[in-house]
Structure formats: C-alpha cells, structure tokens
C-alpha positions, 0 to 999 in steps of 0.5 A, a space after each residue: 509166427 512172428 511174420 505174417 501177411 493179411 489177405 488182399 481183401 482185408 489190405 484193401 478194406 483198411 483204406 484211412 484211419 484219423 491221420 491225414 493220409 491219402 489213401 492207397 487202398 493199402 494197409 501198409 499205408 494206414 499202418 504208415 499213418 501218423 498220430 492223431 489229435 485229442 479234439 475236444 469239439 463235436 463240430 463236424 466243420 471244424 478242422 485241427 490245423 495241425 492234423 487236417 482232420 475233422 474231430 474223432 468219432 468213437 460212436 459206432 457206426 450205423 450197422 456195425 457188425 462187431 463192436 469195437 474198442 474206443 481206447 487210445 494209447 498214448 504216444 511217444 511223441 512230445 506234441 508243440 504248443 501243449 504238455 502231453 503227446 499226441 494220441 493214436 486213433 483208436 479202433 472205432 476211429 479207425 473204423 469211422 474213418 474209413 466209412 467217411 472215406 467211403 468203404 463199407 465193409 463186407 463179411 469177407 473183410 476185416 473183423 475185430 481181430 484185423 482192427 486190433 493188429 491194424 491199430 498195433 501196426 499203426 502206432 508202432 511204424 510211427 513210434 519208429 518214425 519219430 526215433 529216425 527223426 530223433 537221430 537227426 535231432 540229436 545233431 541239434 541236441 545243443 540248440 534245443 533238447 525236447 524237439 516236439 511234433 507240431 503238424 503232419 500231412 499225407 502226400 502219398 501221390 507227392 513223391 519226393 525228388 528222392 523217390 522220383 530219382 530212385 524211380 528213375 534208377 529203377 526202384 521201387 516207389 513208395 507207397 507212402 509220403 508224410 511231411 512232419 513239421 517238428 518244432 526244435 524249440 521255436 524253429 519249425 524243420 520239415 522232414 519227408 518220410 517215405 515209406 517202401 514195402 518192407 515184405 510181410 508184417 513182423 507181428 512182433 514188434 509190428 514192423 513192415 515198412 523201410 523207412 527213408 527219414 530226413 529233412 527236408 531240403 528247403 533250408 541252409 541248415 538242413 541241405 548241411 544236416 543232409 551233407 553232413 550224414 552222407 559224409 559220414 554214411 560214405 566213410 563208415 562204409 568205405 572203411 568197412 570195405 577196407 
C-alpha cells in the first residue's frame, strides 16, 4: 500500500534528528528536516555554523534495543564553500539525537523498521524542497548556474507573515518552518519554506508534506522575484478559466 500513516505513539517518539529543527513532537516535522553536515571533530562543544548542531554520534546509544544502521546517503544538494553535497543524517544519528532531545524510547515506540522509513522520508521531503527552490533559481540561472545550500535553521514556532495571514484567513498553520541560505555564486538568498500536512505518508516516493517555498522578503531582487511568479500564477490561471 503506497499510503500509509504511523500510529501516534511512534509520531511522537520521532521527536528531532541531526537538522537544526525545533521540534514538534511530529514526524512530519523530522521527516521536514534538513540535510545534515559530515563533521569531522569528536568535540561535543563544538558547533557547525552552518547547521547549528553539534558533530554526528554514530555510537549506539547506552541500552539500545535494537541496532541500527550508521549509512549516509548522500544528497542532492551542492553544499557552499566545499566540493561535495550535504550528508543525511543517518539511523543511529537520528536516533541519538532524539535522546539528546530528551526522549527515551519505549517498547510501544518506534522499532528498526519505523527508523528505516523515518530516514527515507526525511531525506526525500528535502530532495523535494531543494527542486522548489531550484525553480526559483532557474530565473537567475543567467547570473549563477550552480546555486549551493550554504546554512539551514529550524523555525518551527516562527511563523512567516505568510502563514500568519493564511491563519488569519482561516488556515491551517504549518507545522513546520525552515530558512535555507543558498549561496547563488557569492551572493547569499534566504528562502522560507513552510511545511502543511499534507494527509497520509506516500511510502512510495516518501512524499507528505505540501510545501510552501520562496524567497524571503527581505531584498529588491526577491520582492521582484515574488512579483514576478505571481504575475505569472494569476495569468496562467485566469486563461485556464477562460
């Protein structure tokens, strides 16, 4: 069966993986989260700046039930300032960092499989988060081909002015916030991405969430980008309706 919904139990178990995410207490939301760094230090005070989270731990937690895989799959995503893509976290990352979080697992938690799924959810929402953004570079693309991701941040009790107005409106919020700094070959654009529940999980292509990407408004060059895609949305949609 290609959709598919996790019991509540295990939803609230999955509480953060290595993504600088503030948590909900949601798996939509850690299946929302962003790529995270390699690290290369075994200092637990250091912090990545780009990131904002400590080095992975692929150790195994004491007392873990169950082992788990310390793989990485490697992302699509070009990263800023080196020559390789950003790294997903892996399972035992996952699960490290929801005990640093302070959960503690439970026999009616989640189990081997559920961190397998977790980890093909989370990496495929971002894969799809980084094409949305891809689009919008596509109007740059004459400026700078190879836009990189250079930063990521959890917002998730930030709500955009976006959100807050749809809220007003009656909408729901999402249950999500990200701002991803993307490096268009020197020149830094902040993009919000806001995350709405999207229904049961398509195990499929590991697909849930309705994603609300775009830049930031906080220059000329993106409240004209913004202008510019609305133009166009309202004229394709008001000759579709004629």
């Amino acid at each position: 069966m290609a959709h598919m919904k996790f019991d509540e139990t295990k939803l609230k178990a999955a509480e953060t993986s290595e993504c600088p995410v503030k948590s909900n207490e949601n798996l939509r939301q850690n299946a929302a989260e962003c790529p995270a760094s390699v690290g290369k230090t075994n200092d637990k005070d250091v912090i990545d700046p780009a990131n904002m989270m400590p080095p992975p731990n692929q150790r195994p937690s004491l007392d873990q039930p169950f082992p788990l895989a310390t793989h990485r799959e490697i992302s699509s995503i070009p990263r800023s300032g080196k020559d390789e893509n950003w790294v997903y976290p892996s399972q035992q990352m996952f699960w490290n960092a929801m005990l640093r979080k302070g959960w503690r697992w439970r026999e009616s938690d989640i189990n081997q499989d559920d961190m397998s799924n977790i980890i093909f959810i989370h990496n495929a929402n971002n894969e799809a988060a980084w094409k949305e953004v891809l689009k919008w570079e596509a109007m740059h693309a004459k400026e700078c081909m190879c836009p990189k991701l250079k930063s990521f941040g959890g917002k998730a009790q930030e709500y955009s002015p976006r959100a807050r107005i749809r809220s007003y409106m009656g909408y729901e919020r999402p249950f999500d916030r990200h701002d991803w700094i993307i490096d268009r070959c020197g020149k830094d654009v902040r993009y919000v991405i806001d995350y709405y529940d999207g229904g049961a999980v398509d195990m499929t292509t590991g697909q849930f969430a309705i994603m609300d990407v775009r830049p930031a408004l906080d220059s000329v060059s993106n409240v004209w980008d913004r202008m510019k895609v609305a133009w166009w949305r309202w004229t394709v949609a008001s000759s579709d309706s004629s």
